[in-house]
C-alpha positions in Angstrom: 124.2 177.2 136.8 123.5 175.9 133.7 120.7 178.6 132.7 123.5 181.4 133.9 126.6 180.2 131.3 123.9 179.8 128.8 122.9 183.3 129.0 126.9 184.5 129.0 127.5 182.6 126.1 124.2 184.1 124.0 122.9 180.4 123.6 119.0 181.6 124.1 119.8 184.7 121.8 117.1 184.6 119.0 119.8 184.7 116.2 121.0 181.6 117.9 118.6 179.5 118.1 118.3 177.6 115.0 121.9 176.5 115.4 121.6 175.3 118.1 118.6 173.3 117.5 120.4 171.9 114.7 123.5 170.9 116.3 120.8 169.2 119.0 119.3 167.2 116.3 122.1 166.0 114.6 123.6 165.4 117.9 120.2 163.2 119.1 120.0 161.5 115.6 124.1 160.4 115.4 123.2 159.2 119.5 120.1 156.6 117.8 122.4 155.3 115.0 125.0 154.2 117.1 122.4 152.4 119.6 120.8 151.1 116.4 124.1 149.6 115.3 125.0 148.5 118.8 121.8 146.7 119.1 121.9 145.2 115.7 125.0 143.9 116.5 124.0 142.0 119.4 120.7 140.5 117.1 123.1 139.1 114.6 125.8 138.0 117.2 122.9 135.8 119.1 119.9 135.6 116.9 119.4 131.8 115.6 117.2 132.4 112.0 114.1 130.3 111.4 114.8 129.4 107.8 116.0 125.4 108.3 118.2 126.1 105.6 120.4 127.8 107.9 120.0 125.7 110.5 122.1 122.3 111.5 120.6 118.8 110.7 118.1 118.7 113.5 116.7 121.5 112.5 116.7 120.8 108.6 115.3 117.2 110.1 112.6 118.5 111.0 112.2 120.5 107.8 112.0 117.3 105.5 110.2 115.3 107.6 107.4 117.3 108.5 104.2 116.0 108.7 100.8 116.6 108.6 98.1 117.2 111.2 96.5 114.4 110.2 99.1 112.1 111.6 96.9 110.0 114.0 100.2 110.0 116.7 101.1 113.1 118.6 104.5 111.9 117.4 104.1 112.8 113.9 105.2 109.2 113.0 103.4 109.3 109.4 107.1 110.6 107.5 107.2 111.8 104.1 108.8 110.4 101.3 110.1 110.9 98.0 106.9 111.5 95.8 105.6 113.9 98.7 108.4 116.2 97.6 107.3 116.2 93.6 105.3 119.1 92.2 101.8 117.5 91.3 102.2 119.3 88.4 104.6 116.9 86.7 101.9 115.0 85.3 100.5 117.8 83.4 102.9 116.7 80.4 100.5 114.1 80.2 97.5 114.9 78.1 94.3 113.6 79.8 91.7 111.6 77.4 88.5 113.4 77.1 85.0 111.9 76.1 85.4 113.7 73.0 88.4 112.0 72.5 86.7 108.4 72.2 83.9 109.6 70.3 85.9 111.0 67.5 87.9 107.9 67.0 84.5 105.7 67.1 83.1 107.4 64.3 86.4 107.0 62.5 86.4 102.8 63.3 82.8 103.3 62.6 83.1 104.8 59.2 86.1 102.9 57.8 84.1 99.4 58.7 82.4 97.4 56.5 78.4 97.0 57.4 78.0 93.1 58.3 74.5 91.6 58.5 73.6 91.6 61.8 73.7 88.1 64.3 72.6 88.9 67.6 73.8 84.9 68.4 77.8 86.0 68.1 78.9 86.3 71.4 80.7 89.5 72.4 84.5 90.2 71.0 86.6 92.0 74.0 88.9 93.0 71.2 86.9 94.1 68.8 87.1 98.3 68.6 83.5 99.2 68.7 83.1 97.1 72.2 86.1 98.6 73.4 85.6 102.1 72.8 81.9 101.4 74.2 83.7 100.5 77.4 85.9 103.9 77.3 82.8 106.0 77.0 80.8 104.4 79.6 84.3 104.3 82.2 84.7 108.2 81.0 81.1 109.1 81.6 80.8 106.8 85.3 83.4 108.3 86.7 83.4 112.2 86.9 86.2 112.9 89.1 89.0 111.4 87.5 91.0 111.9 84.5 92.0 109.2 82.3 95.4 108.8 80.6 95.6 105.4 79.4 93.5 102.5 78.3 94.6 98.7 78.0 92.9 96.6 75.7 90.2 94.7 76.9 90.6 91.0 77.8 88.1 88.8 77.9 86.7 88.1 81.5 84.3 85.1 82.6 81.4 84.2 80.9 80.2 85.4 77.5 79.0 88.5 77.5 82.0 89.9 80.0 85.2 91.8 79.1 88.2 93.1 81.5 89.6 96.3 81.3 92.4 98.4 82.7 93.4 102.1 82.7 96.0 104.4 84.1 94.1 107.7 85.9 94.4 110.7 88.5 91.8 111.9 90.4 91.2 115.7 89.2 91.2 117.3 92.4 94.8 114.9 92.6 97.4 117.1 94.7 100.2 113.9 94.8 102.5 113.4 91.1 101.2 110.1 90.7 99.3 107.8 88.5 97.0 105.5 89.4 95.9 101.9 87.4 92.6 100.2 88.1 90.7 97.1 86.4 87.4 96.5 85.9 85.0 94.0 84.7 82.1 94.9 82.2 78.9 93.2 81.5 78.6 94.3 77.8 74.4 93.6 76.1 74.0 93.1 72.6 70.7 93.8 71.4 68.4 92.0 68.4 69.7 94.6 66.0 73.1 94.0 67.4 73.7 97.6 69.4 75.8 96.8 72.4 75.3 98.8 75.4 77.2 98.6 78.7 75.3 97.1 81.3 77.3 96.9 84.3 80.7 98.1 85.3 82.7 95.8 88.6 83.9 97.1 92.0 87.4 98.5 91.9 89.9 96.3 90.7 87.0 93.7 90.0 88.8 92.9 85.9 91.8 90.8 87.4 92.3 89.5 83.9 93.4 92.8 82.6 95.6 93.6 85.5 99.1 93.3 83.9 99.4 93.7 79.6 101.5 90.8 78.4 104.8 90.9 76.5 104.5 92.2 73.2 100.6 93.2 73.5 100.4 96.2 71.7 98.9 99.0 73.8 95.5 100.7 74.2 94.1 104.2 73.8 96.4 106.9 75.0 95.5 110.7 73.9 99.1 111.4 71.7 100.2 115.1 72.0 104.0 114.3 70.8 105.1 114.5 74.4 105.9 111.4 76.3 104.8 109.2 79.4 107.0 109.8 82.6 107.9 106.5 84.1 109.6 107.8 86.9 106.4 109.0 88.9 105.0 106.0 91.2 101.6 104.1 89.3 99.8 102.4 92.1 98.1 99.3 91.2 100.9 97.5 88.6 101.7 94.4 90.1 105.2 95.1 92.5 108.3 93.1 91.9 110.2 93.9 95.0 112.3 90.6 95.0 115.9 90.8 96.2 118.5 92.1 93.3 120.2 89.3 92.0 123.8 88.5 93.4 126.3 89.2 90.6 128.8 86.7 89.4 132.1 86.4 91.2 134.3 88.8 88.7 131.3 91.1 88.6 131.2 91.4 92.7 135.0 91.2 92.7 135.0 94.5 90.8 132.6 96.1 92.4 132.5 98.7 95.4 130.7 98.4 98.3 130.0 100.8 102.0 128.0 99.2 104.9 127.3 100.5 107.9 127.2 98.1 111.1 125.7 98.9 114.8 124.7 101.6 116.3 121.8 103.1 118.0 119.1 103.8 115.4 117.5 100.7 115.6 114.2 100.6 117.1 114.0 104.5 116.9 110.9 106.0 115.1 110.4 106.0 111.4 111.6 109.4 111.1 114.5 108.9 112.8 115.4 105.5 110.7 115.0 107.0 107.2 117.1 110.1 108.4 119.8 108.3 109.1 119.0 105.5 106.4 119.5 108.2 103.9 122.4 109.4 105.4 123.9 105.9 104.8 122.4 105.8 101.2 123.8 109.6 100.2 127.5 109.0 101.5 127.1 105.6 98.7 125.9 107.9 96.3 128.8 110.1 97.0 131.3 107.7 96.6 130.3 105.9 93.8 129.5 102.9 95.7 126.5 99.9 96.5 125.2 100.4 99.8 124.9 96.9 101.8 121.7 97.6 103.9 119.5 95.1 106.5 116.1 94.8 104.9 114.7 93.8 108.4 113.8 96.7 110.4 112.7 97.3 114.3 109.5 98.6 114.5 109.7 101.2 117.4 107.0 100.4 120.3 105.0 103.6 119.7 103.5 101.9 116.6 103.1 98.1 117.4 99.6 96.4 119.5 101.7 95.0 122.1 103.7 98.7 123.5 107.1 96.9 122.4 109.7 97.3 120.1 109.2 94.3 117.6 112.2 93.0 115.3 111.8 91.5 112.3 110.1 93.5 110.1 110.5 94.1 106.2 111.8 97.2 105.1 109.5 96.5 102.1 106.1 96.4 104.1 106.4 100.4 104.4 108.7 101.2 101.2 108.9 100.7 97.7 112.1 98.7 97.5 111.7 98.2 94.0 111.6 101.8 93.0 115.1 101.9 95.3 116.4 99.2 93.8 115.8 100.2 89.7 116.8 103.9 90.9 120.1 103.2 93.4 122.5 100.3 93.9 121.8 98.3 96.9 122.2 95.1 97.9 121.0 92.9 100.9 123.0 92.6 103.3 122.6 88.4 103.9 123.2 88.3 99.9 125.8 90.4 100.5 127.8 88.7 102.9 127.2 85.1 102.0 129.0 86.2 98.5 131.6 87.7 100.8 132.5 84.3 102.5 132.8 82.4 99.6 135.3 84.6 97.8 137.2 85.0 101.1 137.5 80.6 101.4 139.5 81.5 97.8 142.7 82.6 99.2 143.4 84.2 95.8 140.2 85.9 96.0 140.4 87.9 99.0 139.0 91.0 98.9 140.0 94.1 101.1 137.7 96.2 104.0 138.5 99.2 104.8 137.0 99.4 108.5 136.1 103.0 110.0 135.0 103.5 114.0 135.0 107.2 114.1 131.7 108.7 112.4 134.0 112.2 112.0 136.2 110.9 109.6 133.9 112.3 106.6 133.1 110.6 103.6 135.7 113.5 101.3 138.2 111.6 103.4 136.9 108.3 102.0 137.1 108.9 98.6 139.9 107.9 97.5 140.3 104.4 99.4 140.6 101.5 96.6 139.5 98.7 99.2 136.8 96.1 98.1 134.3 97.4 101.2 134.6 100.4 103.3 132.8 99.6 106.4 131.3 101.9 108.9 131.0 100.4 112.5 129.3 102.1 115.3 129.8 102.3 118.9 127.5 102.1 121.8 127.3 105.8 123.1 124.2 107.5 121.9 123.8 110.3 119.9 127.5 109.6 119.0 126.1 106.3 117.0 123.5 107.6 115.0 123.9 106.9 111.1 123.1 110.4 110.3 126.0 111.7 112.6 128.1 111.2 109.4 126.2 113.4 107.4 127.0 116.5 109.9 129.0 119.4 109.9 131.4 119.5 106.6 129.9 116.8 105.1 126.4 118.3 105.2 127.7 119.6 102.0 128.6 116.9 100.3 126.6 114.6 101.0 122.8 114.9 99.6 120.3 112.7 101.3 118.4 111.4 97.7 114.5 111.5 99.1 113.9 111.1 95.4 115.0 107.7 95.6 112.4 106.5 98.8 108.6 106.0 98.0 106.0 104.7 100.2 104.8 101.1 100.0 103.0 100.9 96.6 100.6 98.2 98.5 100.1 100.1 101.2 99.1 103.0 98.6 96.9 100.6 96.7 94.9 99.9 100.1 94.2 104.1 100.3 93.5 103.6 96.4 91.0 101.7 96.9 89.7 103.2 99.9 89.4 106.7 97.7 88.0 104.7 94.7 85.0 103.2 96.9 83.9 106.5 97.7 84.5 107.8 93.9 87.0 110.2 94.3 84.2 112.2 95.7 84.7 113.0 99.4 85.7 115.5 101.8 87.9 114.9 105.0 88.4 116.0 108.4 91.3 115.0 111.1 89.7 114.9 114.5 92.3 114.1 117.2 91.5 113.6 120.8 92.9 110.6 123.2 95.6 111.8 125.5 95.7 115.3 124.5 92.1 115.7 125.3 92.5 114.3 128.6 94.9 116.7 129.3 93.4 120.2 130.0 96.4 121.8 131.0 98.1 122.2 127.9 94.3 121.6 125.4 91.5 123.1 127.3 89.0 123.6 124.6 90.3 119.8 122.6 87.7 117.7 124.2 85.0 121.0 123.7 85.6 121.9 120.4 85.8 118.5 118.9 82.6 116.9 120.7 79.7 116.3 117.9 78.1 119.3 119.0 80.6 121.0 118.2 81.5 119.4 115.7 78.4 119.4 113.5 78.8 123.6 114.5 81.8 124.0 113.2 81.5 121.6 109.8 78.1 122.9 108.6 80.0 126.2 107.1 83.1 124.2 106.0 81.1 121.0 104.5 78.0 120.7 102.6 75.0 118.7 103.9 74.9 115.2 102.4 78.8 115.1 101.7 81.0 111.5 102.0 83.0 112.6 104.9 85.9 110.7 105.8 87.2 110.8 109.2 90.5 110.2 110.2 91.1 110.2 113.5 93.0 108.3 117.2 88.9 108.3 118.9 88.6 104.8 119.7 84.7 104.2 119.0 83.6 105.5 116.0 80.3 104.9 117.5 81.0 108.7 119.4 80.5 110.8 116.0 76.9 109.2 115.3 75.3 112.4 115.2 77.5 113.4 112.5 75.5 111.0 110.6 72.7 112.9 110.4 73.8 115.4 108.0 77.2 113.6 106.3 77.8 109.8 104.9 80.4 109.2 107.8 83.4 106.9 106.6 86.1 105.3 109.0 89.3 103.5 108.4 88.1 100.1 110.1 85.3 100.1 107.4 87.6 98.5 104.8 89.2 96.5 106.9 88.1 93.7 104.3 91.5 95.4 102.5 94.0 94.0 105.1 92.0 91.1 106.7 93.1 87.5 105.4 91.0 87.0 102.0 92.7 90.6 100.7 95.6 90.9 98.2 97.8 93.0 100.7 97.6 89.7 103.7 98.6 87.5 100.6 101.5 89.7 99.4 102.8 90.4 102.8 102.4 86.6 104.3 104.6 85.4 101.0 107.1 88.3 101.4 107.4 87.1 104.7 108.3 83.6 104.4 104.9 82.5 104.7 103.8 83.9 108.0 101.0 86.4 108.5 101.8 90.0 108.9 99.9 92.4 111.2 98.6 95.4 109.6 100.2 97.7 112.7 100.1 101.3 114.2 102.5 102.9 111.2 100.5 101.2 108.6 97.1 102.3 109.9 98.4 105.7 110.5 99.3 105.8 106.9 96.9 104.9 105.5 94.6 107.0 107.2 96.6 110.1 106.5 97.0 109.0 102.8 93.2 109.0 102.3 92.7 112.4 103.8 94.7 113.8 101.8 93.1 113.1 98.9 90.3 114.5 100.1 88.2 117.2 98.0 88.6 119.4 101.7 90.6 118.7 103.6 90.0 120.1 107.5 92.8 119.6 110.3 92.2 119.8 114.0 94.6 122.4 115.1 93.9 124.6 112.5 90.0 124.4 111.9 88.2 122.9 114.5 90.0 124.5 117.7 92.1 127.3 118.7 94.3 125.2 120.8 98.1 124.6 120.1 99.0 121.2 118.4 101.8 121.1 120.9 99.6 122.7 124.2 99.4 126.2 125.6 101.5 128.5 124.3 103.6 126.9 121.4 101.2 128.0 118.4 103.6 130.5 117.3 106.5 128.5 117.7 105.1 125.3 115.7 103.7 128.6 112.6 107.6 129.7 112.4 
């Protein structure tokens, strides 16, 4: 039928045919468009986009608080903070002090100064400038991988012949926007002719003496370039003053403002889930101009602590730098706080005014204009409804900034992955080796327990790291004895090997016990895990399980392009 009408109407006709070709074509193509715009409408109408800028806070939660696969829990419980988020770059203001630097100004000291007859009797002068820049050379020269930004003057140490020193550094290789301060104590030799020489330089932090310049001691050697110092990045190894703020005076905490936020169900969460909704708390302060009133005693979730329970009682300050938080944000505890409370309220002329809120929705726009002394935020007990960070959602998202400027880690925890690096020189490389449960379970890893057996292992690392290396190993294996063959081509280094920088005769067990009214604390799951993450990544290499040593997903079979995007 069809080939009959086509013929009356002269359609096959050669004249024809390119006409009707045409008119096919543009018939076809108009056809694909629509369908094209059909079918991108239905994308755009359902599809959810990766970027967690577009996505609501759980998604953006994740975003922030992502972590690295050298987390030794499955549960990514190492969270970043503050200086995690800084460019390393930051510090490259700051010029470095070269060996050149030192020499130049010896032969300056060296040519203004008066020649003295020589007394090889004098005992050694920690002040004087030929001994000190003698101990810059030999610092500069011993230790290759770091660069050196500031020097404190010496100070004399025990005995006669011994000086300490301190000085502000970052490793070269440094990939954190931070500074780091170590002291040392020097054996200085003074010959017959009365040339000094360097004949011994401490362990790390060895030169206790020079540990913290006093008041109005006029500083060291510092290379000037007319720019200035920054401050505001974290310097592990100062002595930390993270003692409560002082309570103001009655007029002062009369005229203040204050938010607090009371209940809930965030306690006893995970450490990512507290400072997400601790930062909530702290931006919404920020936002309205007022001193946030927060609990320095935290719950420490049972997938960190010895025992498998939740434990109360922890300090907020064992894991963070509270006194970076408090110089850079008004806070003030809580039990200060609300012992100043009740003894303006016995005044009866005094009383101050609370503004109480039940309802996380009512956003904090809405609260900006109340005039009360405290707005308080209380918090039912129907979870998710009760989390802190419900407050930041929706409209308020933004508003309301979540400062991770404002939250570093625990500057003594940091000092213990200091020191850890500093033992081994700055000089190591690092590999993240996690089995335990997910090894076991073949389902969802069936090449873990394979790939990451020595045999493997010493396979895989000959091409990534070079015979005779310091390799530190950071990993949940229980016995460190099972990578022994390792040993046979790397200098193998676990975290329990400086356990002498936790245990009871260390600095960090004498902090801790005072900051916690005199009783021990236990170095636990999250510090460990900190740690151990800290030091790897200041490794020279750094090499992850799930993306070096085994083609298995880090969350089992099948999820390795979910956990890329």
């Amino acid at each position: 039928m069809f080939g009959r009408s086509a013929i009356r109407a002269g359609g096959f006709r050669p004249e024809n045919l390119g006409q009707n070709a045409l008119n096919l074509i543009g018939n076809i193509g108009f056809s694909l468009f629509v369908f094209g715009v059909l079918v991108f409408t239905i994308i755009a109408a359902t599809y959810e986009p990766e970027d967690p800028l577009f996505h609501p806070s759980d998604k953006i939660t994740t975003f922030l608080t992502s972590t690295s696969n050298a987390t030794m829990r499955s549960d990514e419980s190492v969270v970043k903070t503050g200086e995690d988020f800084m460019p390393a770059n930051q510090t490259a203001f700051a010029a470095f002090i070269n060996i050149t630097d030192v020499e130049s100004t010896t032969e300056e000291n060296n040519t203004e100064s008066n020649q003295i007859d020589c007394d090889s009797s004098i005992p050694i002068d920690c002040k004087d400038s030929e001994v000190f820049h003698l101990m810059m050379k030999a610092t500069i020269e011993k230790f290759k991988d770091i660069h050196f930004y500031k020097f404190g003057k010496p100070a004399v140490g025990e005995g006669a012949n011994s000086c300490d020193m301190a000085w502000r550094y970052r490793p070269k290789d440094g990939k954190s926007a931070a500074f780091y301060k170590d002291y040392r104590r020097f054996v200085v030799e003074k010959s017959e002719n009365c040339s000094l020489s360097v004949v011994s330089i401490g362990e790390y932090h060895s030169g206790l003496n020079a540990r913290k310049r006093k008041r109005n001691q006029k500083a060291g050697f510092e290379k000037s370039d007319g720019k200035r110092d920054d401050f505001s990045l974290p310097v592990v190894g100062e002595a930390v003053n993270d003692s409560l703020p002082m309570v103001e005076s009655e007029n002062a905490f009369k005229r203040g403002k204050y938010l607090v936020y009371v209940g809930g169900g965030d306690r006893c969460k995970s450490m990512n889930h507290f400072l997400w909704s601790f930062l909530c708390a702290l931006g919404e302060a920020q936002y309205l101009n007022r001193t946030l009133v927060m609990d320095l005693t935290l719950c420490l979730s049972s997938i960190y602590t010895s025992s498998g329970q939740n434990e109360e009682g922890k300090d907020f300050r064992f894991y963070f730098d509270f006194e970076h938080l408090k110089e850079a944000a008004s806070v003030l505890d809580e039990a200060q706080f609300w012992g100043q409370w009740g003894k303006l309220h016995k005044k009866r002329r005094n009383r101050l005014t609370l503004h109480l809120v039940e309802d996380f929705r009512v956003t904090p726009m809405k609260l900006a204009g109340v005039k009360d002394t405290l707005i308080m935020r209380k918090f039912g007990s129907v979870e998710p409804d009760n989390y802190w960070y419900r407050v930041c959602e929706g409209d308020a998202e933004s508003a309301v900034k979540r400062p991770w400027h404002l939250l570093w880690k625990s500057r003594r925890l940091m000092e213990i992955v200091s020191a850890i690096a500093s033992r081994l020189n700055w000089d190591y490389d690092a590999v993240h080796i996690e089995r335990g449960e997910k090894a076991r379970n073949t389902e969802l890893w069936p090449n873990l327990e394979k790939d990451t057996s020595p045999s493997a292992l010493l396979s895989t690392l000959q091409d990534k790291v070079e015979e005779g290396r310091n390799l530190y190993i950071a990993t949940n294996e229980a016995e460190s004895s099972f990578f022994n063959p390792l040993k046979d081509k790397y200098a193998t280094h676990f975290l329990d090997e400086y356990k002498d920088l936790w245990d009871e005769s260390s600095e960090w067990y004498s902090e801790t016990t005072k900051l916690n009214g005199g009783n021990p604390v236990e170095f636990d799951g999250y510090m460990r895990a900190s740690v151990d993450t800290e030091v790897f990544l200041r490794g020279k290499k750094q090499i992850e399980t799930f993306n070096d040593l085994t083609n298995d997903c880090k969350d089992g079979v099948g999820t390795c392009n979910v956990a890329a995007t």
